[in-house]
N, C-alpha and C positions, 0 to 999 in steps of 0.2 A: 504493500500500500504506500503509495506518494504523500510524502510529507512536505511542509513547508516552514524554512525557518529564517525570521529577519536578524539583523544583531547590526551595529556600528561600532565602527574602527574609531579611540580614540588614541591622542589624540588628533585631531583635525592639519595633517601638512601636506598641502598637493603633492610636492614631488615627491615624498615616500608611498604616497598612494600610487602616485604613476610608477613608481620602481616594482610595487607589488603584484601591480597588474601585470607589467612586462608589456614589453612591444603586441601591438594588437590586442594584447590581450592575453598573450601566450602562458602565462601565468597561470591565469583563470582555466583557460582551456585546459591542459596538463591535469589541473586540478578535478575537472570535469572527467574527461576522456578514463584517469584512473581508476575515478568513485563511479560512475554512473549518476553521475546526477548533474544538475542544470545550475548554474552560477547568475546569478545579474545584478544591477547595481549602479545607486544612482551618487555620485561622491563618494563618502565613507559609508552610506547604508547600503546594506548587501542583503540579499535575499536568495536561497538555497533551496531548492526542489528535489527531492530523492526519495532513497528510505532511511530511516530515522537513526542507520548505525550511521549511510555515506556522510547525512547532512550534519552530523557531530564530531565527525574526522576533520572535514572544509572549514568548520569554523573552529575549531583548534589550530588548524596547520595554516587558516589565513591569518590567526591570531598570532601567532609564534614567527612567522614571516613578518609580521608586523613591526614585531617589536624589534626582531635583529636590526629590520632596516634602518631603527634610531641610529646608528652605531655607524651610517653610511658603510656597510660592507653588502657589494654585489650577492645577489642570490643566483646559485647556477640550476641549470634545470636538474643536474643529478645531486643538488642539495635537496628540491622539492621532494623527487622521487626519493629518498632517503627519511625523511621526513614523515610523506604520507605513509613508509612503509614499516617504519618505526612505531606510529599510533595506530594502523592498522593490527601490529603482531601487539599491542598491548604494554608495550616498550616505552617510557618516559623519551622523546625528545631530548638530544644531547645538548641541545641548545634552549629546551627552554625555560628556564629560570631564570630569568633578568641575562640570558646569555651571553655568561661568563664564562670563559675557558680560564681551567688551571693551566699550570705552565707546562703538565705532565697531557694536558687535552691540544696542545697546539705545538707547534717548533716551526721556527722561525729559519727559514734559509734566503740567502742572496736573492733569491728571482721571488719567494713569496712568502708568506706565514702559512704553513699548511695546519689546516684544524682536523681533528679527529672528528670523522663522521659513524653517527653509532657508537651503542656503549664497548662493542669490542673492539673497534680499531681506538677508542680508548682506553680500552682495558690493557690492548696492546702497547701503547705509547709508556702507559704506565708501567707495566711488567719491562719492557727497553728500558727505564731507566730506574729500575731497583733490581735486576739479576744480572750476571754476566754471561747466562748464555742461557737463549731463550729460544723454543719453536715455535711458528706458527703455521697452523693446519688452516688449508679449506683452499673452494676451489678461486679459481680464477677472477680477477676483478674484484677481489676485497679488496684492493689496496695493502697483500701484504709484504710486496716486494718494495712499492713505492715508499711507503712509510718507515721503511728497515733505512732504506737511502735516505728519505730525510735525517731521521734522528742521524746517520752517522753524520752526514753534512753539517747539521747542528753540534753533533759531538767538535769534530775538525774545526771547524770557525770558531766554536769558544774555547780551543784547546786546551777540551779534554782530552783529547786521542790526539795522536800525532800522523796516522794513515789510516785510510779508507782503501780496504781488499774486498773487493766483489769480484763471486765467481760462482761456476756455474757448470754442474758436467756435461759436455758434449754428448750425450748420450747420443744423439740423431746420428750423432758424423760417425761413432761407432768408429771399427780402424778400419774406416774409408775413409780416413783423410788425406790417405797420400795419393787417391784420385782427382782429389777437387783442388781446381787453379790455383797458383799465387805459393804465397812463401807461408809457413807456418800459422803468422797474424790474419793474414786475410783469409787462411781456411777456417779458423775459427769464430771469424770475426761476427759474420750471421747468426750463431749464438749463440754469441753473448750480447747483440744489439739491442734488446730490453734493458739490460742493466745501463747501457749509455742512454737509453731513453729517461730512465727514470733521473738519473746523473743532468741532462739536460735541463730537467724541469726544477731542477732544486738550486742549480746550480751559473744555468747557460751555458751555451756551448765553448765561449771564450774562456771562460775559469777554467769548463770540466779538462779540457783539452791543454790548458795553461799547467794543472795540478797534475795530471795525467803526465808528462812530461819532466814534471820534477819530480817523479815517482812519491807523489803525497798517495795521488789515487791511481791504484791498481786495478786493472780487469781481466781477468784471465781466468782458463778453464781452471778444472778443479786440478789437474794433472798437475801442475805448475805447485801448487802449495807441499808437494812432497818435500820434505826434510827440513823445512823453516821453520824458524819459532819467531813469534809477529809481537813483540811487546805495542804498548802502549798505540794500537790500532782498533779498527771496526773494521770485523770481518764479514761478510754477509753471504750465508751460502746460499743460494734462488735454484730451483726443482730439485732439491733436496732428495726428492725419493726419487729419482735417477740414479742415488748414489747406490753403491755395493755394499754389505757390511765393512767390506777392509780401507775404501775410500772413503765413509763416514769417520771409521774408528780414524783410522789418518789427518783429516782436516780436524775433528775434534780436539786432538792433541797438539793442531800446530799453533793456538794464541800463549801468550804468556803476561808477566805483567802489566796490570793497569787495561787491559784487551779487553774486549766486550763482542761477542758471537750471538749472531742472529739465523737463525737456519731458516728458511721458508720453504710449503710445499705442498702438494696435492696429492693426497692417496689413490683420488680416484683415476686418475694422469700417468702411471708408474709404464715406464718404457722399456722399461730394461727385457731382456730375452726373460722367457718363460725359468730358463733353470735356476735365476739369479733373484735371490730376495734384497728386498730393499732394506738399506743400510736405512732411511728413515725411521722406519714401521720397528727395525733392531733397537736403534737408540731409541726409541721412545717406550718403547718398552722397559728398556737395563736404565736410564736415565730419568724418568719424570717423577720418582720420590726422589732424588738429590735437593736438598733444600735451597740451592744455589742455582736451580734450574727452572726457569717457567715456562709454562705452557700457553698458549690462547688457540683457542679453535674457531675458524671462523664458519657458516655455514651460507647456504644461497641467500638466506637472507640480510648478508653483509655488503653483496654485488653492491657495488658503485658505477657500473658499468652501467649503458642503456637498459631497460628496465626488460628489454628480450632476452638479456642474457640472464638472468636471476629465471625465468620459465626455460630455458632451453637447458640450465645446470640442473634445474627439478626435474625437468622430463628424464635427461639422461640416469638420475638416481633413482628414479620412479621405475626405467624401462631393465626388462629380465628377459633377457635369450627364449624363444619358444625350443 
């Protein structure tokens, strides 16, 4: 049954109104299109057409958008979907209480302040910076590679760490690499071109590339970490469960003083040949009562990504071989 619900936005400031709406309107739409229901609105009074859970989400998440906007910071469209997906699962908004970030919900890099979206990519940020070596689980589009690289980039600029090591096993390239063009760098290079993505965004290309060359910041497959011992860095290990039990136990043991280790990965992702078990799924087993070790799992409902992706990670977990 269609319900209908008026309420007003205070207090009364055009262009926060206009930032809320977004271009067109595009805003209001998104908001629509989600809930199934109908938006309209004449100034600040707003009026909301659906059924009685849609039209109580809209006026919570137009209310919480609201009030960030005091604060002149942009809303992006995958903050909204975030948000409505947030008060849809029953989840307190990370943002809304006078939307305040702790300093353990946000970190600050060269190109932007990134904020923790959702209670576990702040739960995350938190656990980065009270363990020294921490996993994090779940699929694709949490944000949990990009956030690893933030916080070290935040590490490195307020120096607390002296080098940032990101790596990553080649599983794809397997030992086919001495078919594919080019010298050792450029066979790998494809990837590990995630982790220079995420390097980019925290950093710009000028820095990453400036650091990269005074060997602050490393990227290299995992092969490369054999027989080092890496004080006073951030090391970050991305598709973790590509590892082997003996390449796990290997990169495990190569931080040392003052070092801080971030492992990320996806169970459901695992590439490796069928004979071979994953060095992730081992350590997390022999490792996650160490008291000195955290954990955060992320699940579909963390995606950050387009909102297709968060239904296309459920279908694949949903769907079972006939």
């Amino acid at each position: 049954m269609e319900e209908s619900l008026r309420f007003e936005l205070i207090p009364e400031e055009q262009e926060r109104l206009n930032r809320l709406c977004g271009p067109t309107n595009s805003t209001l739409k998104q908001i629509e299109e989600t809930l199934k229901i109908k938006i309209s609105n004449r100034g600040f009074k707003f009026r909301i057409k659906g059924s009685k859970e849609g039209i109580g989400v809209a006026k919570r998440v137009l209310k919480v958008l609201y009030e960030k906007l005091e604060q002149n910071i942009d809303i992006s469209p995958e903050e909204i979907h975030l948000y409505l997906r947030e008060i849809i699962n029953n989840e307190p908004p990370s943002n809304e209480s006078k939307i305040k970030e702790s300093n353990q919900a946000s970190l600050k890099t060269p190109q932007s302040l990134v904020v923790a979206k959702g209670k576990n990519q702040k739960d995350y940020l938190e656990v980065i910076s009270k363990k020294s070596l921490v996993f994090a689980i779940g699929p694709a589009g949490t944000g949990k590679t990009y956030l690893a690289v933030a916080a070290a980039v935040n590490q490195l600029i307020s120096g607390k760490v002296e080098k940032v090591v990101v790596t990553r096993p080649a599983v794809e390239a397997g030992e086919k690499l001495g078919f594919l063009p080019g010298d050792l760098s450029q066979k790998v290079d494809p990837y590990l071109r995630p982790l220079y993505d995420a390097l980019f965004m925290t950093l710009g290309f000028k820095e990453t590339y400036k650091l990269i060359d005074r060997n602050v910041i490393e990227i290299a497959p995992l092969a490369f970490m054999r027989g080092r011992t890496l004080n006073k860095s951030f090391i970050i290990l991305d598709e973790a469960q590509n590892t082997t039990k003996q390449q796990m136990k290997m990169f495990l043991t190569r931080f040392g003083y003052g070092s801080k280790v971030v492992v990320t990965g996806d169970l459901t992702q695992i590439d490796l040949p069928k004979e071979l078990n994953s060095g992730l799924i081992h350590a997390l087993d022999i490792l996650s009562k160490i008291k000195d070790v955290g954990l955060v799992k992320f699940s579909s409902k963390d995606v950050t990504r387009h909102p297709l992706v968060q239904k296309i990670v459920d279908a694949y977990e949903r769907y079972k071989p006939k």
